[in-house]
Every structure is written in structure tokens, then in C-alpha cells.
C-alpha positions as CSV (number, residue, x, y, z in Angstrom):
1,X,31.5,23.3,-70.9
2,X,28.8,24.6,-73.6
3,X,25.5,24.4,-71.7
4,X,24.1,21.8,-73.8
5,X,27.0,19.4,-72.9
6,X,26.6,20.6,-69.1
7,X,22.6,19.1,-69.6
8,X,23.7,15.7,-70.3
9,X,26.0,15.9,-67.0
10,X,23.0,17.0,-64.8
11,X,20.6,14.5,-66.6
12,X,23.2,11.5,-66.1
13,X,24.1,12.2,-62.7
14,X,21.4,14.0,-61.2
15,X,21.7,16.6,-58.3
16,X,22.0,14.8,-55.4
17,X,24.9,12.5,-54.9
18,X,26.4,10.5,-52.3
19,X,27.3,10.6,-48.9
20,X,31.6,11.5,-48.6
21,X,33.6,10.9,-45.3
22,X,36.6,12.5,-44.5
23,X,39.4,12.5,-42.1
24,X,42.9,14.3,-41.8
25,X,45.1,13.1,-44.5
26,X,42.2,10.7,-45.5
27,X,43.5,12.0,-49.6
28,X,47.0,10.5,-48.4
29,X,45.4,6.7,-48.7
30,X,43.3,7.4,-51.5
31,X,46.5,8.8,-53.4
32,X,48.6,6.1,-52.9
33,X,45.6,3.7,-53.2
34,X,45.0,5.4,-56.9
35,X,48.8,4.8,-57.2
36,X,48.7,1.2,-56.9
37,X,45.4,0.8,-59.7
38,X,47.7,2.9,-61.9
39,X,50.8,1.1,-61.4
40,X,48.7,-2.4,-61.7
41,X,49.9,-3.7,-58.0
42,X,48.4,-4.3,-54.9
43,X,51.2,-4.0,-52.0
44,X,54.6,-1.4,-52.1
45,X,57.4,-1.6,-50.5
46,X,57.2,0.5,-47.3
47,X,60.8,1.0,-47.5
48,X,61.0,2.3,-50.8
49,X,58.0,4.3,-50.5
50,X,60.0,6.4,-47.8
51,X,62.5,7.4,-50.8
52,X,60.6,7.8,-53.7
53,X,58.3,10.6,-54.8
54,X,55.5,9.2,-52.6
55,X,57.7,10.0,-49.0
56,X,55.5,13.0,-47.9
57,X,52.1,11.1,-48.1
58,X,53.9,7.5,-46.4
59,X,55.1,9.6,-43.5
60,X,51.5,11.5,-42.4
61,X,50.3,10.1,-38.9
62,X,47.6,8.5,-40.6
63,X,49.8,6.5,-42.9
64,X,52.1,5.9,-39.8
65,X,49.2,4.3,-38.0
66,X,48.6,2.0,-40.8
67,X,52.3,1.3,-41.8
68,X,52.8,0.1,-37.7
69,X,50.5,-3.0,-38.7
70,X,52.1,-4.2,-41.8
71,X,54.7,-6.1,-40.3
72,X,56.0,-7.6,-43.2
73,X,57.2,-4.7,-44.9
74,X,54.6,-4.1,-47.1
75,X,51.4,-1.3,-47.6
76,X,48.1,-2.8,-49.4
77,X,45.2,-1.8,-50.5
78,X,43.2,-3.9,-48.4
79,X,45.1,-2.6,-45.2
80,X,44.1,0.9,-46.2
81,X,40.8,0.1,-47.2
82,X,40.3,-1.6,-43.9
83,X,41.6,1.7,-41.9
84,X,38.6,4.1,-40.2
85,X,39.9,5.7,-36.9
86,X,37.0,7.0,-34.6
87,X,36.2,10.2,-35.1
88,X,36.0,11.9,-39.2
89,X,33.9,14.3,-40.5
90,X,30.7,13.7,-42.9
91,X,29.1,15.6,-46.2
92,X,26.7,15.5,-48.9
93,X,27.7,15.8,-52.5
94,X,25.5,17.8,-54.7
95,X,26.7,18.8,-58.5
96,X,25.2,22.3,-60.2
97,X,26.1,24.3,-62.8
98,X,28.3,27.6,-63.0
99,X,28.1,31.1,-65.3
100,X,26.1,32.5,-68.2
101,X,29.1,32.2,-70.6
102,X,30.9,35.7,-69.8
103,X,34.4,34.8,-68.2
104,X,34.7,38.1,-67.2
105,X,31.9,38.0,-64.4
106,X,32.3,34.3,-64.2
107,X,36.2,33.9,-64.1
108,X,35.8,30.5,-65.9
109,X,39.0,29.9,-68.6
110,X,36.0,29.4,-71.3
111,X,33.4,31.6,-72.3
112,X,31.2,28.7,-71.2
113,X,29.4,27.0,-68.1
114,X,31.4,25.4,-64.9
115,X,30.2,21.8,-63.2
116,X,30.2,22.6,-59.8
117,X,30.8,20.3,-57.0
118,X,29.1,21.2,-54.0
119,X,30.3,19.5,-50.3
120,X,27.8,20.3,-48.2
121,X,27.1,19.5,-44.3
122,X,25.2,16.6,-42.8
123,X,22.5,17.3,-40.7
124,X,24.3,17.0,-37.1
125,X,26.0,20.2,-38.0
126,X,22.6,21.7,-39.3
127,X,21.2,20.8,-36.0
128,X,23.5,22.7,-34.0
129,X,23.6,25.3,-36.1
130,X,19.6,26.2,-35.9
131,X,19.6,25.4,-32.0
132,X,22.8,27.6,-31.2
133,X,22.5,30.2,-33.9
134,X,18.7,30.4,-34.1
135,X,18.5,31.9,-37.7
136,X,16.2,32.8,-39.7
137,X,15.1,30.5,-42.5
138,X,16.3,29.8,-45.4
139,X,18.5,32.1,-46.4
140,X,21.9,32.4,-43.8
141,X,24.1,34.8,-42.5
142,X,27.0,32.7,-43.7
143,X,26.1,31.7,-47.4
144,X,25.7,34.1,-50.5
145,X,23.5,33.0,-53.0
146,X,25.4,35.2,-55.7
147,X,27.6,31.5,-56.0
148,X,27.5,28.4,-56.2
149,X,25.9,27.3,-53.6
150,X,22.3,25.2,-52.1
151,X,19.6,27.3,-52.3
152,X,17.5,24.9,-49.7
153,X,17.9,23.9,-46.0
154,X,20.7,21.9,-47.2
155,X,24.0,23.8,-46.4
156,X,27.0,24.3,-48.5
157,X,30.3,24.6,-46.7
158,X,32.3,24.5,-49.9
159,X,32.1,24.3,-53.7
160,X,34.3,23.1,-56.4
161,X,34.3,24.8,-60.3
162,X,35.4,22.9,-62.7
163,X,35.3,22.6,-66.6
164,X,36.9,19.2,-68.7
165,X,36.6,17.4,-71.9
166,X,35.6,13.6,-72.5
167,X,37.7,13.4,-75.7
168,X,40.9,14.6,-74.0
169,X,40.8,12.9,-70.8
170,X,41.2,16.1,-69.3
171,X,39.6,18.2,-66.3
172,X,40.5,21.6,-65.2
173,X,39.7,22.8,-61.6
174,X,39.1,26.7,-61.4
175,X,38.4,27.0,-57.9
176,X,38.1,25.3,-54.7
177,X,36.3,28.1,-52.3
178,X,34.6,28.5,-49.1
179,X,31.8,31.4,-48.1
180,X,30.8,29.6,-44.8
181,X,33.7,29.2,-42.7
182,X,35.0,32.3,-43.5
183,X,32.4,34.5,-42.8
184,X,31.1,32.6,-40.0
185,X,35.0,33.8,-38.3
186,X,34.7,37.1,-39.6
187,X,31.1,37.7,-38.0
188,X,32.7,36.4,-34.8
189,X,35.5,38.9,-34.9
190,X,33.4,41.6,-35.7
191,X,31.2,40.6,-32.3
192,X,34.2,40.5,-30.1
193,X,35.3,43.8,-31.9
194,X,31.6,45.3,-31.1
195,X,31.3,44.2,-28.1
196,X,34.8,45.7,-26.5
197,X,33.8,49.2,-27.9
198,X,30.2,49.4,-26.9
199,X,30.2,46.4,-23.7
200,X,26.9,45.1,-24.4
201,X,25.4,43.7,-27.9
202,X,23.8,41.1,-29.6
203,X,25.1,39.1,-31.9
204,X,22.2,39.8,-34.2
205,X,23.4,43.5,-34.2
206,X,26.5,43.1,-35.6
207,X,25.4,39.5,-38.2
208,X,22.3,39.9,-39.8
209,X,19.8,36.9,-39.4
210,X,20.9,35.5,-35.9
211,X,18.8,35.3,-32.7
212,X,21.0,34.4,-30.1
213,X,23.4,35.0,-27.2
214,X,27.2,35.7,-27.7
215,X,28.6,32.5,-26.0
216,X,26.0,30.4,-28.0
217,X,27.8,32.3,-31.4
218,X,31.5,31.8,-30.0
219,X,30.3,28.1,-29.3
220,X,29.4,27.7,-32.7
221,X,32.3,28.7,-34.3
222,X,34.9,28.1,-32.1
223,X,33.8,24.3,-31.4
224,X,31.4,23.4,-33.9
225,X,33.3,25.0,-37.0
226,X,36.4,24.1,-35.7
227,X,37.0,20.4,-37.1
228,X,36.0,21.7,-40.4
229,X,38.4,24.9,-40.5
230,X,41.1,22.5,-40.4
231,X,39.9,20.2,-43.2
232,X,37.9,22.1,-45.2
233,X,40.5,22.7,-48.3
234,X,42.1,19.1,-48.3
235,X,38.4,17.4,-48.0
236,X,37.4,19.1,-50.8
237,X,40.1,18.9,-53.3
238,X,39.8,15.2,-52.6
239,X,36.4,15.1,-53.2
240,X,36.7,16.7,-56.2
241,X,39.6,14.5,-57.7
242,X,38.0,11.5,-56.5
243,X,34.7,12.8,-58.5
244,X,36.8,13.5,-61.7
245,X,38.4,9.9,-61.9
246,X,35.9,7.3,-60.4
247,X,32.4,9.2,-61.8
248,X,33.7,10.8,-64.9
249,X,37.1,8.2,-65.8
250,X,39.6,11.4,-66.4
251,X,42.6,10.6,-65.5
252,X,44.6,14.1,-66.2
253,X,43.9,16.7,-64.0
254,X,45.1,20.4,-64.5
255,X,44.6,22.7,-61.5
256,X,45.4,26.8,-62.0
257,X,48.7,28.9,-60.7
258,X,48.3,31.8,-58.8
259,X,49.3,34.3,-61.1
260,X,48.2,32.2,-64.3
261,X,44.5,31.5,-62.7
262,X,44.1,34.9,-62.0
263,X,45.5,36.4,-65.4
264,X,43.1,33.6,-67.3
265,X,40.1,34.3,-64.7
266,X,40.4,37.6,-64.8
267,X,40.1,37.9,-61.6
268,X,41.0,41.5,-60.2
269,X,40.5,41.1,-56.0
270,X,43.2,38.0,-55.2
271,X,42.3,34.7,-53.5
272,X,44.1,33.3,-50.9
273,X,47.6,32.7,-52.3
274,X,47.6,29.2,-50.4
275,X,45.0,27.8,-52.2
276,X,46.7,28.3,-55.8
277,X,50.2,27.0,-54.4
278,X,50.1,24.6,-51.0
279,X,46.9,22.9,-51.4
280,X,48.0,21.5,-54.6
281,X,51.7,20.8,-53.8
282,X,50.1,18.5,-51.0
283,X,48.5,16.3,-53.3
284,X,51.3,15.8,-55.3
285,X,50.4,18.1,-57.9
286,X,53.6,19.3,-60.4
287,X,53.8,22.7,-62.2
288,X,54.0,22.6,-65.8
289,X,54.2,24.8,-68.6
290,X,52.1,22.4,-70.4
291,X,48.6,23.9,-71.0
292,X,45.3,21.8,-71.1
293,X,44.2,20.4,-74.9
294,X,41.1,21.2,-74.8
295,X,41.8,25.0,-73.9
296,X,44.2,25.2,-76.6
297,X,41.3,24.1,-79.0
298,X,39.1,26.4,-77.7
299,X,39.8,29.8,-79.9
300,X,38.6,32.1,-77.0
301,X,40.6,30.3,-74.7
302,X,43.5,30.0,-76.8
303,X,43.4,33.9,-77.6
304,X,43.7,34.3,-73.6
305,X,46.7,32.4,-73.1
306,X,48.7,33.9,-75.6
307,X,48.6,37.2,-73.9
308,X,49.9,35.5,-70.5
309,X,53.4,35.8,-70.7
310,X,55.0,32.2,-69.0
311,X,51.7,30.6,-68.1
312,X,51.7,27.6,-65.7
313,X,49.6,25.2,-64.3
314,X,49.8,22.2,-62.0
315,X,48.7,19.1,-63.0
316,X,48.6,15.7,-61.6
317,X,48.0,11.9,-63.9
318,X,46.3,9.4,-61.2
């Protein structure tokens, strides 16, 4: 987006956004809820949502759970709706803005600025984090302020780029990514690494910023990260779809391939392969040769893809 267009965003909605749950599979109910609006119903048939296009989100535990209570044969919205199991997982939503307009450092698909989605933890997880990890303030061994993420005690375990236009009804996600998790596992390999070469150590030797003992560090991330490793990926894509069609009404959403994002990008060290091909497969996303309007309008843009021999994206309508 041109930065002028990005202001109007950021003016509308503001920084600070709302509070998001999330659960395993939780993008299973919202899919098929999304489904129904679309399809202008209120109940499916269970039966035939077991053989259509929809079987791999009807048959996820949680579905099962809610599918045992519809004893008529019959999923609705108010039965999902009406679903919360015990235990899930909560964030703050922040929005900020993305590159200077040079696609080579930014590895945006436009010569132009990114909306950026931030999911961010509550404070319970902040909590534990100071009192296990003891850190230093402000700045943490786990973030990097070279992206896009808080730049306050607020913490960002993920971000979402993305660029769209109004007049197409389309949005284009560049990247769902992570600095948190990651290097919060790496720093604890790198301990355990340390500490059976040279017996004793600090963890504060080894991760810059952190004050406290190693089974205070292996608690944190082997416990306390743990529930988030797992969802990290699938939370975020979903808050970032859910974002797109219930705050900005797009209802066409384009997602990059591996080898297109990275040829379009220009991005020269590789992401993980899984987020360019699984995470979008499970949310029903379907590769297509078709490339997004408003890129194709773009002349920049336009000028990339014709040197990308076969490009493909995936793309989902909700």
C-alpha cells in the first residue's frame, strides 16, 4: 500500500485492537462458520459435510466434539458459536506498518508499505516471563526490533505482513513469522549445548539480557512456550483472515507459494518451507495460477512477475 493509503488505515483503526482467543483447530469452526454466511444457510448436513470439500475441517477433534451433540444430523452456527472447551490460549491484536518502499530490503510484492498484524501475548505470559527469565527491560533476548514488532512492554509472539486493495476486494498475505518462539528454543539449545562442554554456566552467558538459573530458563520454554509452539502458525493465520474479512470486508484472499513468494520477495536466505505450503493447505487454501489484480495493475509489480517463470499462488474466497 502507498503510505498515504496505509495513514488512513492506522487513523481508522487505531493501534490497539482487540482481545483474540484461540484454541486448536479453533480456524476449523470459523471456516465452516464463514461457509455457511457465504452459502446464506445456517445448519449443514453432517453427513454430507464428511464427503464434500469441507471433510478435513468436520473430522478435527474439535469438530468431533461438537458434531457428538447435534443429534439430529445437523452442524449450526449457534452450536459452534456456543462451543469454548476449558483451556485456549489469549492475545492482543495490534496493527503497524511495514517498509520504506524498497522490496528488495523489505521483501514486499510492491515497492510500497505492508499492514502489519501484530498477535501479541497477554499479560499472564508476560508475568511469567519477567519472574522466570528475569530480563532486562525493555528490550528482550527473544525479539528483534529490526521487524515488525512492539517496541513497549507489550510482547509480540508473531506478526502478519500484508498488502490489499479496496477496489479489488483483494488482500495478499506476504508473511506470517515468528522471532520469539524460535529464538527462545534456539537460546535453550545453545544452554544445554554450553553447559555439556564447560559443566557449569549461566544462562545469561550464553543469551544476552537474562538473569536467571538454567531450570528457571528450561521451565520457561519447555512449559510456558510450549502451548504456543504448537499453535502459533494456525492462530495466526486465522487471526489474520478473520482481520481481512470481518474489519476490512475482503473476501478474496491470495497467500504466496514457496518458490513464487521468494522469487517476488526477493528473498535470498529461505523460510521455512512449511509455512508457504502446509499452513495454507490446512485452511483450505487452493493453488492457482491466477495472480492478484491489483498486482497486475501495479507496473512494478507487474514487471516482477513476468520474469517468474509459472508463478503461483494460493488463494482462498470466504
Amino acid at each position: 500500500m502507498k503510505r498515504e493509503e496505509l495513514d488512513e488505515v492506522l487513523d481508522c483503526f487505531g493501534s490497539e485492537r482487540t482481545l483474540f482467543y484461540y484454541f486448536k483447530d479453533r480456524y476449523c469452526l470459523s471456516l465452516l462458520e464463514w461457509y455457511m454466511t457465504k452459502i446464506k444457510k445456517q445448519s449443514l448436513s453432517i453427513g454430507l459435510l464428511n464427503k464434500g470439500e469441507l471433510q478435513n475441517f468436520i473430522r478435527k477433534p474439535v469438530m468431533k466434539e461438537i458434531v457428538k451433540n447435534c443429534g439430529d444430523g445437523f452442524l449450526t452456527k449457534e452450536k459452534m458459536q456456543a462451543f469454548w472447551p476449558s483451556e485456549f490460549l489469549t492475545f492482543t491484536l495490534s496493527l503497524d506498518r511495514w517498509g520504506e518502499g524498497d522490496r528488495g530490503w523489505d521483501q514486499t510484492s510492491r515497492n510500497q508499505q505492508n499492514l502489519v498484524l501484530q498477535v501479541n501475548f497477554d499479560n499472564k505470559h508476560t508475568t511469567q516471563y519477567q519472574r522466570l527469565l528475569k530480563p532486562d527491560d525493555c528490550y528482550g533476548p527473544f525479539e528483534y526490533w529490526g521487524h515488525p514488532v512492539r517496541q513497549d512492554a507489550r510482547k509480540t509472539m508473531s506478526w502478519i505482513r500484508m498488502d490489499f486493495d479496496l477496489s479489488t476486494n483483494e488482500a495478499l498475505i506476504e508473511e506470517v513469522q515468528n522471532d520469539w518462539l524460535r529464538q527462545a528454543s534456539s537460546g535453550l539449545f545453545r544452554i544445554k549445548r554450553g553447559l555439556s562442554q564447560r559443566g557449569t554456566l549461566k544462562p545469561g552467558d550464553i543469551v544476552y539480557g537474562v538473569h536467571c538459573e538454567y531450570k528457571d530458563f528450561e521451565h520457561y520454554v519447555d512449559k510456558v512456550l510450549k502451548p504456543y509452539q504448537k499453535l502459533w502458525a494456525e492462530a495466526s493465520m486465522l487471526a489474520a483472515i478473520q482481520f481481512i474479512r470481518n474489519e476490512l470486508g475482503i473476501n478474496t484472499i491470495y497467500y504466496h507459494s514457496f518458490s513464487t513468494g521468494n522469487k517476488l520477495k526477493k528473498i535470498y536466505g529461505l523460510p521455512p518451507k512449511s509455512m508457504y505450503t502446509q499452513l495454507p493447505k490446512q485452511f483450505g487454501f487452493s493453488l492457482t495460477k491466477e495472480s492478484p489484480e491489483f498486482l497486475l495493475k501495479d507496473k512494478h509489480a507487474k514487471r516482477y512477475l513476468k520474469a517468474i517463470k509459472n508463478p503461483q499462488w494460493y488463494r482462498i474466497a470466504i
